[in-house]
Structures are given as C-alpha cells and as structure tokens.
N, C-alpha and C positions, 0 to 999 in steps of 0.2 A: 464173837464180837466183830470178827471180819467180815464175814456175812451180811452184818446188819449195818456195817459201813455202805459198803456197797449196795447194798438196798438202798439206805436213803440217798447216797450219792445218784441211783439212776433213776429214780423218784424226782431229784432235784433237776437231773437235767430234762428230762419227760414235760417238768413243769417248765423250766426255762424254753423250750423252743414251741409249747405251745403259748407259752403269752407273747413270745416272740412274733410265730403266727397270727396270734391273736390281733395283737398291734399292727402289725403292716397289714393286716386286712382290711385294720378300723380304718389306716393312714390312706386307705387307697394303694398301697404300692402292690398289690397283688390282686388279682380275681383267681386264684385258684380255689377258691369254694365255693365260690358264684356260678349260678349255673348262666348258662349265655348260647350262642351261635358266633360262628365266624363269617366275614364277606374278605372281598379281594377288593385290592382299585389295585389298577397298573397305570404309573406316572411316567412322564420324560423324566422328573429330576423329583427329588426327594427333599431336596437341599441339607437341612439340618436337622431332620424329622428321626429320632431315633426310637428303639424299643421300650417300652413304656410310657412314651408319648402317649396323650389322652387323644380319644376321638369324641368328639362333640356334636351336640344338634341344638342348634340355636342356643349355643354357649354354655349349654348342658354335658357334661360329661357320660356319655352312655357307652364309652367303653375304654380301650387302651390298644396300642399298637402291640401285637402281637410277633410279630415277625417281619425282617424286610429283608428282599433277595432280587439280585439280576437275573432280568430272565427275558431273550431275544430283543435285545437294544431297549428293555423297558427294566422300571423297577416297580417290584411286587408287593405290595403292602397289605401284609394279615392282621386283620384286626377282631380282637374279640369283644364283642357285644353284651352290653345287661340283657337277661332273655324277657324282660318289658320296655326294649328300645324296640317302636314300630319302625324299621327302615323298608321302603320302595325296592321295587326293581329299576325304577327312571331315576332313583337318586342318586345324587351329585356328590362328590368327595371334589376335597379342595381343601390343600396343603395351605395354612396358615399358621399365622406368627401373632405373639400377643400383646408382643411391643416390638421396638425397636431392639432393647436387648434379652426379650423375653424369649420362650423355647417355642418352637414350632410344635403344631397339633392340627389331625386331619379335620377337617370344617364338612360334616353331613346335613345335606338339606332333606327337606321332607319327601318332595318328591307330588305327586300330583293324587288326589284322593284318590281315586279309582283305581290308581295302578296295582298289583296285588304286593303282596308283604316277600320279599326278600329272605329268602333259605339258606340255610346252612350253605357255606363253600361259594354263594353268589360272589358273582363280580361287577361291580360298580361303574359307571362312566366315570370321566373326572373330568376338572375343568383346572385349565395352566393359571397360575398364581403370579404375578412377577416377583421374579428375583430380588431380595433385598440385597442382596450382595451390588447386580446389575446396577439399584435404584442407586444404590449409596455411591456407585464407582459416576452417573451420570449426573448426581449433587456434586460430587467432587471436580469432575468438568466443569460444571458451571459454574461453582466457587471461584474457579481457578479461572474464569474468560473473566467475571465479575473483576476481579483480583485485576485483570492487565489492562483493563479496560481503566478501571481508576488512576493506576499506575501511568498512563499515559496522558493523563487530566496533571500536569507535572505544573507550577506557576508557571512556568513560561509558557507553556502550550496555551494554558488559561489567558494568559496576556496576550497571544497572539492571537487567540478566536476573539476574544470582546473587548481588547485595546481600539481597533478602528471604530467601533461602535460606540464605544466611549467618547471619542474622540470626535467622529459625528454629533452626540447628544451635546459635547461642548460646545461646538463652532456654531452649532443651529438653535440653543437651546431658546432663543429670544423668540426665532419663528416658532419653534414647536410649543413656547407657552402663548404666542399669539393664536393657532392655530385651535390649542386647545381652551382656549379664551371664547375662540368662536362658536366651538363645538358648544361650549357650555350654553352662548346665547341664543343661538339655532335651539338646542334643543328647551331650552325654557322659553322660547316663544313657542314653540309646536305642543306644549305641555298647557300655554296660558289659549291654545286656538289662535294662534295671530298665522296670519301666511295661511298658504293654499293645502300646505299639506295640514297644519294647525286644523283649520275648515276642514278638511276630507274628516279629519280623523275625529272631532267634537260637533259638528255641526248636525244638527238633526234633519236638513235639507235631505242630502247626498242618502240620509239611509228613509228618509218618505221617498225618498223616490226610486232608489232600487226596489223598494216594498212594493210600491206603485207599478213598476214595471213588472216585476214580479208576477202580482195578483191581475193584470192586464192580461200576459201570458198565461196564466191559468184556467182565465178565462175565455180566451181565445181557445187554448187545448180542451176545455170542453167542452164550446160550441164547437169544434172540430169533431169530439166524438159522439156528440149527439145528432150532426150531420150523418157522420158514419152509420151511428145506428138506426134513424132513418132510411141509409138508404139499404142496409140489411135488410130492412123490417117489411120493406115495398111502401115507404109514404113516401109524397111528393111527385114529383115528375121522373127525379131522375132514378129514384127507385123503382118506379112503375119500369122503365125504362130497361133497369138492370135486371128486376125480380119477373115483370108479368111475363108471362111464358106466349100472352097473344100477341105481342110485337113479335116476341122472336117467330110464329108461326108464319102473321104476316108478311114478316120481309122474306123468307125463305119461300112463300108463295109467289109473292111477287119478283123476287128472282126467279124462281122456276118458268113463270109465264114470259120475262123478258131473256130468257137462256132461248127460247120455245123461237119467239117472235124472229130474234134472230139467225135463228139457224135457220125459219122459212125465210129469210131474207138472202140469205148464204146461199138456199139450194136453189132462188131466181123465183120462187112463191108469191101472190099475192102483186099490188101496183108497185109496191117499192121496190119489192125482191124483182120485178121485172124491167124498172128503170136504173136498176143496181147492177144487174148482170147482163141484161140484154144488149146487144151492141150494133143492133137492129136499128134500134132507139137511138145511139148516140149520133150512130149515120143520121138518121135523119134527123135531129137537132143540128148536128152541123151543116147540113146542106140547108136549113131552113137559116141559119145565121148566117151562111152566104149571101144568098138571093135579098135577105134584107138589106145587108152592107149593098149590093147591087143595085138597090131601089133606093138608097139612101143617097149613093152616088150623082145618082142621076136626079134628083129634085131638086138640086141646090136651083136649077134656069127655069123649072116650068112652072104654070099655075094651075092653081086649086085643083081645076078641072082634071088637067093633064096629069095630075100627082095622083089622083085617084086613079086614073084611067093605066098608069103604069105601075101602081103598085098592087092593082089584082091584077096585069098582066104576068110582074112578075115571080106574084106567087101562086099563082094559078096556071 
C-alpha cells in the first residue's frame, strides 16, 4: 500500500512540473525547448534592460535576453534567438522602452540584404538610445524654468509692463480712433481705384503697358539674336567681315607688303627711303632755301628785268 502511494505521488509530481513546463513555454517565459542561436551587442549603458527581456525585429518578438555581464568598461548582452529569426552581420541592436512606464527590450533591425546571416556567438554593432531617465530629469528642468517664469508674471509686474501702455491707449485714444478712421478710408478708396495707388493697382493702363514694354523687349532680344545668328552664319556685311577668311588673308597681305615698304624705307631704299635717310639731300634743300630768301631779299627795288637777271644769278 506504501509503494503504491508513492508511485502515484511521483507520477503526480512528474505530471505537475511538466504542465508547469508546459505553460511557461506556451506563456513565452522560457525558450528552453526552442531550438535558436545566440548573438552579442556590447552597450555603454543597459539602463533598465533585464534577463528575460524580449529582443525584437520590427516589433516582433524573435527572442529574449539571455545573459548580461560587464565586461572592459562595456556591457555584454546575450541573447537567444528563434533559429527562424534572419538577423545580419550589419544589424543594428538598440536598447528600447515600450512606454513611458513600460520594460525595456533590445530593438534589432534587419540589416541590409546582401550582408550574409549572423552565426552562433556573432556580435552586433549597436546604436546609443537616449536615456529616459536623462529625458525625464531635462522635462523636469523645463517644467521648473516654465514654473518661475510664470511666477515672475506676479499682478504687479503685469501692471508695471502694460500700465503705461494703457495709459497711453487712454490719453491718445481720440487720435488713435482718428487715425484708424483714416486708415479705413485710405484703404477703401484704394479698394474702390480712387487715388494713384487705387489706379496702379485696378487700372488696366499700367499692366498694357508693362505688357507693352515687355513684348517690345522680346522683341528687341530677338532681333538681337537673329543679328547674332547672322553674323555666325557669315550673312551680311558684318558677318562676311567676321567669318570670310579672304578679308582676313587680304589684310595680312597687305600688311606684309606695307611691313616690306617700310623697312626699304628704314634701310634709305628707293626715292623716299632716299629723301628719308640721306642727309646729302637735306644739305642741299637747305642751301637751296637760302639763296632763295637771298633772291627774295633783294627784289623788294628791282624790275622785272633785273628780278630775272638776279634770281638765275643767284641760283645758278
């Protein structure tokens, strides 16, 4: 009878920690029957990321935080994988948070197609998360400037920035409704076209004739470019001018011939080149405008006869 107590008692417990098993398997709280792989990421900070935290891919659950350890000023995060999570070797880990007061979970991205698929014991780049803790302590700053900022907006203060402004709006308020009296008729005369600017702005003159001017200038800029392309093209004079290639020979000829002429001019060449250089020649030009001043002198007293008689004397 004792025996068979003890039989069903360890039957019973056999059974109790396999449906025990059974349940945290279905609940997710375990992957020990799962077959999977592990990867690494080494973080600066972990924050609040504990063991059994989920690892995710695109908000997919495809594994659980296996392990976390210090290790050379980093922290080391094991995680085990569904063995049908595709994870990269380029892929990304990044420590996040699901709410405000929800549990931290490592965040895996895909990674780039071509990179190849991520092995047992791989280890992951990762990318820094901001601190919610940081975030929350730098809301709390701001609350708190908010806070003294208002607190400084005290009635009196308030009386003291817009009491003279008030007090202006009293003493003036006759001009400032004359003023804005005006504005009103100003602008509904410029709204009915009365006045110059009324005309600028309703009048159909002012825009035919910017048109006008307009379509003038267009026409001008394309008798300008059909000029142009004329004179591209070699029509007209002045294109012949720019394009024929027998102008440009000609002038090059005829400088050449007039380079020519004057250098036999230079080297005392020719009549000119000899009345240019020869000094032969200037001697006697100047001795021959002597003897005429000589012959000139002297005829103011004689006649006819005698004027001839002395001026082949004295140029002969």
């Amino acid at each position: 009878m004792k025996n068979s107590l003890e039989t069903r008692l360890g039957i019973f417990v056999i059974l109790v920690a396999v449906a025990a098993l059974v349940i945290i398997e279905t609940l997710g709280g375990s992957d020990f029957f799962r077959r999977g792989y592990r990867v690494n990421a080494l973080f600066d900070t972990v924050q609040e990321l504990k063991v059994g935290d989920s690892a995710k891919m695109a908000g997919v659950e495809v594994g659980r935080v296996e392990r976390i350890v210090l290790e050379n000023e980093k922290v080391r995060v094991m995680m085990k994988l569904h063995g049908n999570a595709v994870v990269k070797t380029d892929s990304k880990a990044t420590i996040k948070f699901t709410g405000l007061m929800g549990q931290n979970f490592v965040s895996i991205d895909f990674g780039t197609p071509g990179a190849p698929r991520a092995v047992d014991g791989a280890v992951l780049s990762t990318e820094a998360q901001p601190d919610l803790n940081a975030i929350m302590a730098k809301l709390d700053k701001a609350a708190a400037g908010i806070e003294n900022v208002t607190k400084s907006f005290s009635g009196d203060t308030i009386n003291n920035l817009f009491g003279p402004l008030t007090d202006f709006v009293k003493q003036n308020s006759s001009h400032l409704g004359g003023a804005i009296s005006n504005i009103e008729n100003i602008s509904g005369q410029i709204a009915s076209g009365q006045g110059t600017v009324g005309k600028l702005i309703y009048t159909d003159s002012l825009y035919n004739s910017a048109l006008a001017s307009v379509t003038n200038l267009q026409d001008a800029v394309t008798q300008v470019r059909q000029v142009v392309n004329d004179v591209s093209n070699g029509r007209g004079t002045i294109g012949k001018l720019v394009t024929d290639e027998t102008l440009y020979n000609a002038t090059t000829a005829s400088m050449t011939n007039l380079n020519q002429i004057l250098q036999k001019i230079n080297q005392g060449q020719g009549t000119i080149g000899k009345l240019v250089n020869d000094q032969e020649f200037y001697k006697n030009a100047k001795l021959a405008m002597q003897k005429l001043d000589k012959a000139a002198d002297s005829l103011e007293d004689q006649g006819p006869l005698s004027v001839l008689g002395i001026v082949a004397g004295n140029l002969f």
